[in-house]
C-alpha positions as CSV (number, residue, x, y, z in Angstrom):
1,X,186.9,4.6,126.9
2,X,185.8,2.6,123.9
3,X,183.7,-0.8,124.0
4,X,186.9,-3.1,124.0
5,X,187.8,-5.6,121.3
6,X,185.6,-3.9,118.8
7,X,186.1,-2.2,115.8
8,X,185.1,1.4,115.3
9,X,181.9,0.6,113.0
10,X,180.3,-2.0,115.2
11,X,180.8,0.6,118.2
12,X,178.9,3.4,116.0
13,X,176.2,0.9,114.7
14,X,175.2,0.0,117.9
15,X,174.9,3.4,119.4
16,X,173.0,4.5,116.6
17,X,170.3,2.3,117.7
18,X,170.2,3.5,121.3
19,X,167.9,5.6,122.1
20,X,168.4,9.3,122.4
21,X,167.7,10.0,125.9
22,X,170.3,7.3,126.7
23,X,172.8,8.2,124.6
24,X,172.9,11.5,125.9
25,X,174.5,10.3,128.9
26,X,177.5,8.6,127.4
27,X,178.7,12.1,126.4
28,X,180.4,12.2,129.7
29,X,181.9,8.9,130.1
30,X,184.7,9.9,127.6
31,X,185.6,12.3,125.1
32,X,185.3,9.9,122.0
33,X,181.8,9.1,122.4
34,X,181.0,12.8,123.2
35,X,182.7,14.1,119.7
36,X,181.0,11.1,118.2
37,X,177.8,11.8,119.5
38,X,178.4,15.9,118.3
39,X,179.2,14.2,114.7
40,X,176.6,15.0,112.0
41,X,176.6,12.4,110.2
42,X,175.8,10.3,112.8
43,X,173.3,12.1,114.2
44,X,171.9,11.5,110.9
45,X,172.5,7.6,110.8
46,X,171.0,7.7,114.8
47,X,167.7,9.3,113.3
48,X,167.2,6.5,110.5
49,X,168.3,3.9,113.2
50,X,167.3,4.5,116.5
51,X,163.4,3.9,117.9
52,X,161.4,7.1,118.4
53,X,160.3,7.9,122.1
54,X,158.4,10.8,121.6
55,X,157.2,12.6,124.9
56,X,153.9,15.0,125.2
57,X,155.3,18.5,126.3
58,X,153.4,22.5,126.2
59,X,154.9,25.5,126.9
60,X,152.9,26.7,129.9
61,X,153.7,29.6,131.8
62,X,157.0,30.2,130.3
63,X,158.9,26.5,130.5
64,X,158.9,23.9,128.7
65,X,157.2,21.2,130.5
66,X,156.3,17.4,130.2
67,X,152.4,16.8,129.9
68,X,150.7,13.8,130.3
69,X,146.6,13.6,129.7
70,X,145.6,10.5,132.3
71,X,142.6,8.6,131.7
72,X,142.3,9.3,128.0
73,X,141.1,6.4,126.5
74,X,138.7,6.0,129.7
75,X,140.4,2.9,130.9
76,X,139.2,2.9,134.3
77,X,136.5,5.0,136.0
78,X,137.9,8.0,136.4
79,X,137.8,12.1,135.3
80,X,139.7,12.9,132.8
81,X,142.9,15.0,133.7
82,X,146.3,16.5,133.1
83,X,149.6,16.3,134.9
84,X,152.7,18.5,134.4
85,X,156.3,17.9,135.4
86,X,158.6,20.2,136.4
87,X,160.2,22.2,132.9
88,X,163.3,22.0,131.8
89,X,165.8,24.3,132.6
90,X,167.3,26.3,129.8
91,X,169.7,29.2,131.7
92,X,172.0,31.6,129.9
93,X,175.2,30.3,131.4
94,X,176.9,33.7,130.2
95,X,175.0,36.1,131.8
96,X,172.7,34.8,134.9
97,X,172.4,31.7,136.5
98,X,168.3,32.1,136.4
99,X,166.4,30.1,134.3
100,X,165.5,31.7,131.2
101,X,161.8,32.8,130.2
102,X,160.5,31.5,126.8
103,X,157.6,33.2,125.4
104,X,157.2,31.3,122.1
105,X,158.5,28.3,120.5
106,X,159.1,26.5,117.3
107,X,159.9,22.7,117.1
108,X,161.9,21.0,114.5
109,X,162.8,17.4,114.6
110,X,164.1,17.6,118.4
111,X,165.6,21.1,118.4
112,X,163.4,24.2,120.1
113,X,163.9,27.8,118.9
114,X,162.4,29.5,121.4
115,X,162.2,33.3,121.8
116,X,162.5,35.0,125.3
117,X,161.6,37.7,127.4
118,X,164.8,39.3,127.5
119,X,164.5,41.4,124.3
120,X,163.1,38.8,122.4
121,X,166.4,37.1,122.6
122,X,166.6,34.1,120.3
123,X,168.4,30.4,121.6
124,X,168.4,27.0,119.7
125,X,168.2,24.2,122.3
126,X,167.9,20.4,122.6
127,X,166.2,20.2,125.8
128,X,167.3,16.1,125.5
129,X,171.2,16.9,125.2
130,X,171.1,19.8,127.2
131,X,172.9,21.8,124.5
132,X,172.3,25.7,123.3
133,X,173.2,28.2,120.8
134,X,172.1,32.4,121.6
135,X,171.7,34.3,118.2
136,X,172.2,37.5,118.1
137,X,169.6,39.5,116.2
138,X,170.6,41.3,112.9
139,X,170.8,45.2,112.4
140,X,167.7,45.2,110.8
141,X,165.5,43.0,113.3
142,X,162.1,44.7,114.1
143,X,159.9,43.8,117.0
144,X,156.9,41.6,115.9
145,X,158.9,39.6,113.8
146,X,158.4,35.8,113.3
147,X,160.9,32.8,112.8
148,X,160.6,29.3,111.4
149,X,163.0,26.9,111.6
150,X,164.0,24.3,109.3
151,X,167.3,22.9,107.5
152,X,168.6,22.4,103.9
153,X,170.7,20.0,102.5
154,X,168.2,16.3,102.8
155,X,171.7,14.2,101.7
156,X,171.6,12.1,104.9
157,X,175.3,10.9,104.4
158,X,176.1,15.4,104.7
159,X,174.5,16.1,107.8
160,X,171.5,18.5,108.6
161,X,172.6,22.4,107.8
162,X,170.3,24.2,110.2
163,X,168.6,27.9,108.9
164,X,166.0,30.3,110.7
165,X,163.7,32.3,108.4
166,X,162.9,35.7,110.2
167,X,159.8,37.7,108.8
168,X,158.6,40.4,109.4
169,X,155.6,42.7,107.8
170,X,154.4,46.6,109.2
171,X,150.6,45.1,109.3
172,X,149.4,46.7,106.7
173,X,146.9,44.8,104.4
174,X,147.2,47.1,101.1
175,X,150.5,48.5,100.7
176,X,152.2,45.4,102.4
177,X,156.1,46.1,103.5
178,X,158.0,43.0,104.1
179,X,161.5,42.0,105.3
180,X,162.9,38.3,104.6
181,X,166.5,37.6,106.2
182,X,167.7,33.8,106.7
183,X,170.5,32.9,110.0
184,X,172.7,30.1,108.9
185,X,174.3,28.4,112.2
186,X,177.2,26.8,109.7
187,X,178.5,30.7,109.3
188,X,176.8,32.5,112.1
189,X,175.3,34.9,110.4
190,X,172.1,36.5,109.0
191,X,171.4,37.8,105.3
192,X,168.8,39.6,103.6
193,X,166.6,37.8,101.1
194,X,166.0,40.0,98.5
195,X,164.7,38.2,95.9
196,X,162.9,36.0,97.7
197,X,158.8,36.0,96.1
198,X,155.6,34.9,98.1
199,X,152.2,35.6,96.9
200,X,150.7,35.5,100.6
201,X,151.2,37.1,104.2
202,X,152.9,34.0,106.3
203,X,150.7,33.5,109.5
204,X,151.5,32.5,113.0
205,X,151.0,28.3,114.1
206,X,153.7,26.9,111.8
207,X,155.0,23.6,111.8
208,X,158.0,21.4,110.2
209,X,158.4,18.3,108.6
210,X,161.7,17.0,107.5
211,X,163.3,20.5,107.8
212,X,160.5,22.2,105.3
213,X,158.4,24.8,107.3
214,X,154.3,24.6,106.8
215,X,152.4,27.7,108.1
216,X,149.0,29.4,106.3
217,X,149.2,32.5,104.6
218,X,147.0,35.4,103.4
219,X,146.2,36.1,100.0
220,X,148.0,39.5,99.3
221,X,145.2,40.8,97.1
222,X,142.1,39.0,99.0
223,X,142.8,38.3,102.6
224,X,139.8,36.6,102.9
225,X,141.5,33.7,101.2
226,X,144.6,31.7,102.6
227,X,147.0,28.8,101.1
228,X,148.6,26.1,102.9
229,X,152.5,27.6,102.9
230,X,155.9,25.3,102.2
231,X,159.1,27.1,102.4
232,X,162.1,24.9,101.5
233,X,165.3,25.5,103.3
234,X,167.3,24.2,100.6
235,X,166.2,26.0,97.4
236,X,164.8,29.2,100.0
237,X,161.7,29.0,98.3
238,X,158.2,29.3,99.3
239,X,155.8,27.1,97.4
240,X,151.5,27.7,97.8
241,X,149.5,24.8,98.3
242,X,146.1,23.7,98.3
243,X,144.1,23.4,101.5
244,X,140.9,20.8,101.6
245,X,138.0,23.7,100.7
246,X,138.5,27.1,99.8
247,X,139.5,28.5,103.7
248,X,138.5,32.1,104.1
249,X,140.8,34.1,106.9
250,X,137.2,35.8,107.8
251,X,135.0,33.1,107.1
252,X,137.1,31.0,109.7
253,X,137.9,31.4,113.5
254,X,140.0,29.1,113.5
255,X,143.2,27.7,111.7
256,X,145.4,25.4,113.2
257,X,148.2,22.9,112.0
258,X,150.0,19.7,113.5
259,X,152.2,17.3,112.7
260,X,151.3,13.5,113.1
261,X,154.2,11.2,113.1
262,X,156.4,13.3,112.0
263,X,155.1,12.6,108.3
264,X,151.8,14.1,107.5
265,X,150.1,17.5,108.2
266,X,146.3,17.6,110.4
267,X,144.0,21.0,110.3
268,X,141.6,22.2,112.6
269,X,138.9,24.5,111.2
270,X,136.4,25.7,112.5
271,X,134.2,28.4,110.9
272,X,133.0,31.5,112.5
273,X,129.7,31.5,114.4
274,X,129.3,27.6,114.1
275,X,130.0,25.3,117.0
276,X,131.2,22.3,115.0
277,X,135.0,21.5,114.3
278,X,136.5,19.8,111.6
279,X,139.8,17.5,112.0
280,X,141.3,17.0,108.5
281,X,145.3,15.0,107.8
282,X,147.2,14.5,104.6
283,X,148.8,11.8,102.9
284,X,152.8,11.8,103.2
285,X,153.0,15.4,102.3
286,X,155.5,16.6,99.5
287,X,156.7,19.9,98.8
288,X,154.9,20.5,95.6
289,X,151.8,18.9,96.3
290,X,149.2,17.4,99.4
291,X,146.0,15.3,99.3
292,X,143.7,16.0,102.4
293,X,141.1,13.6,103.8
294,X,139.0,14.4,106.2
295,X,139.2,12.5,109.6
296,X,136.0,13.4,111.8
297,X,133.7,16.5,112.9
298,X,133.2,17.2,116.4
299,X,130.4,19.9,118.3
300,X,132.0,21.3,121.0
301,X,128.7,23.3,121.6
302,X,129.1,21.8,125.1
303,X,132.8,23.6,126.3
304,X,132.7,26.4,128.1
305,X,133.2,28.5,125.0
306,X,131.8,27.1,121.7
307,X,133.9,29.4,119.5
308,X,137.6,28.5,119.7
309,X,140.3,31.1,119.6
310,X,143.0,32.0,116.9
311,X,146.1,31.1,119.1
312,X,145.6,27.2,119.9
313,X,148.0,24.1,119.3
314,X,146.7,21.0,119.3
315,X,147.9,16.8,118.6
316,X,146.1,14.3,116.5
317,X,145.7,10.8,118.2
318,X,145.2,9.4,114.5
319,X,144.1,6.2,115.0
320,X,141.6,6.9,118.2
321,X,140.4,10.1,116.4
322,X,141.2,12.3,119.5
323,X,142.3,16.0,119.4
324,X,143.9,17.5,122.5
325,X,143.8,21.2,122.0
326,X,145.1,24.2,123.9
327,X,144.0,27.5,123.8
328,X,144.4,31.1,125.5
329,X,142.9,32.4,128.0
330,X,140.6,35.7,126.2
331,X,140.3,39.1,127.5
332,X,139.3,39.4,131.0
333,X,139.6,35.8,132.2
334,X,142.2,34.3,134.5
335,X,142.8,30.7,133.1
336,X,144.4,28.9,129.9
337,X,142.5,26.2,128.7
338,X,142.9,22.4,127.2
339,X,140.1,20.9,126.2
340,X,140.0,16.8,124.8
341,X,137.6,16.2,121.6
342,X,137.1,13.6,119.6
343,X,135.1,11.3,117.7
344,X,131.9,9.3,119.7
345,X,133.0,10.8,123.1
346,X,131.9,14.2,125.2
347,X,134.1,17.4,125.0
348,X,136.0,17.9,128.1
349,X,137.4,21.3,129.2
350,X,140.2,21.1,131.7
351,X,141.1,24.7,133.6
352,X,145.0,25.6,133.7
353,X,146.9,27.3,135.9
354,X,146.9,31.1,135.4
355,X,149.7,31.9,133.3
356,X,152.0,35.5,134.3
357,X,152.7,38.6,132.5
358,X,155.5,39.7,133.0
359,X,156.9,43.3,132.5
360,X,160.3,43.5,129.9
361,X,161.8,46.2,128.6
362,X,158.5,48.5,129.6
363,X,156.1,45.8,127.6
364,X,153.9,43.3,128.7
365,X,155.3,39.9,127.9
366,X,152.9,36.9,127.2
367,X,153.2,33.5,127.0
368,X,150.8,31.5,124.9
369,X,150.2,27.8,125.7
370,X,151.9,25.7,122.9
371,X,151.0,21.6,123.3
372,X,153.7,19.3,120.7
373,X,155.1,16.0,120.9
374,X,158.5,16.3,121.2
375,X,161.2,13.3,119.9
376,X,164.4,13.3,121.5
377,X,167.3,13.3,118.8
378,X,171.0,14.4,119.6
């Protein structure tokens, strides 16, 4: 079933402007729209056409679940608070009908790689289309080891060719042994990056913008020094940049990265021993080069914990100079934590449910709050 009387451009035109969460639906009414709405080249017209709806969502307690903070902007008299709906379901239709556990995540441009429990399995999945791909690990993969996911090939009019980046390191910090292997989905398969060169130790909390993968990394020769850390899908390069002030990996507890509007880079840093937080964002970033400004300074002497962990996420409200940031529960306590800061307005610290650890494979498995904003594509 086709729209009738029109011609086969003005049919795709006008469901690239639909948005995705509704076009999602028409996969089912015939099988024309569903191999159209599988084609990559108009996924790629759909992402230049279509409006953005992007939705609030944290992994919590091993699902991926809509979030929504009510009250934020103190419209009516009223606590400020956080509601959850129920996560979606990703199952492994191959093996058991139970919903799978995801530990950690990485987002990129509407598609989740998420790593579960179950041996640290890997699965790419569109939570909007409902859609997933299991990868099996290579020969060589070592527990420990962290992905990134991103794509090459920018020519809109080719389509996206989608690539995970698995490092790994034996946690060393003189004689540093590293592995670099890249998964393409176009061949299924994994490779080892031999001659791949990077001056630092990638660190945890990456993000991606337009399929190039931002994390921080270590100075190999003095750790107490870290770069802002591009690696481009295309040319499989990394590239060191600049961060706004000389950031010390000792010097700083904290070190955290977001993406606002899918465009531009914010940091959170705060230093050790000192209750204030700094919120900085970039210009339109580019591969080679970013210009930082910074946005506001907040004390959060007044949390329940002045000193924020290693492990948070957090999103930029740009324009209202908000942070929402989650973080960890530390050793010995029960509950996760989220906690609202911002610019001319009191900290608030909002208690989450306790998350479980669960027992896989004779280790602990844990699962560490993550808080993104999500945009649906196909």
């Amino acid at each position: 079933m086709m729209l009738p009387g029109l011609p086969q451009d003005l049919v795709e035109e006008i469901l690239s402007r639909v948005p995705a969460t509704n076009l999602s639906r028409l996969r089912y009414i015939c099988k024309r729209w569903d191999a159209l709405l599988k084609d990559k080249i108009f996924a790629e017209k759909h992402v230049r056409n279509a409006s953005k709806q992007s939705r609030l969502l944290m992994l919590k307690d091993y699902r991926v679940c809509p979030m929504s903070v009510v009250n934020l902007h103190k419209q009516v008299d009223a606590p400020v608070s956080i509601e959850f709906k129920d996560g979606f379901e990703l199952k492994d239709s191959l093996s058991k009908p139970d919903q799978v556990d995801v530990s950690e995540i990485f987002h990129c441009e509407g598609l989740l790689l998420c790593t579960t429990t179950n041996d640290n399995s890997l699965v790419a999945w569109n939570p909007c289309t409902g859609q997933t791909r299991w990868i099996r690990h290579s020969s060589l993969y070592k527990r420990n080891s962290k992905f990134y996911l991103g794509y090459g090939n920018k020519d809109k009019s080719c389509g996206r060719s989608y690539k995970i980046l698995r490092y790994w390191d034996d946690g060393t910090l003189g004689t540093q042994v590293v592995e670099f292997e890249m998964y393409d989905f176009s061949s299924d398969s994994w490779r080892v990056l031999d001659d791949i060169t990077c001056n630092c130790i990638p660190q945890l909390n990456g993000m991606s913008i337009k399929g190039t993968t931002y994390s921080y990394g270590l100075d190999k020769k003095n750790h107490n020094y870290t770069f802002l850390l591009s690696f481009d899908f295309t040319t499989e390069v990394f590239e060191s940049l600049c961060f706004p002030l000389v950031v010390g990996f000792l010097s700083h507890t904290t070190i955290a990265l977001s993406v606002v509007r899918e465009e531009q880079l914010s940091l959170l840093l705060q230093r050790t021993n000192e209750s204030k937080v700094d919120v900085w964002v970039t210009d339109e970033i580019d591969t080679k080069a970013v210009l930082w400004s910074k946005l506001f300074t907040v004390d959060i002497e007044d949390t329940r914990r002045y000193m924020i962990s290693t492990k948070v996420s957090f999103l930029l409200d740009k324009e209202k100079k908000i942070a929402v940031v989650s973080e960890p529960r530390c050793r010995g306590e029960i509950n996760d934590f989220v906690y609202i800061v911002g610019e001319d307005r009191d900290s608030i610290t909002i208690y989450l449910e306790p998350t479980r650890e669960l027992l896989r494979g004779g280790f602990f498995r844990f699962c560490t709050p993550f808080v993104f904003n999500y945009v649906p594509c196909l």
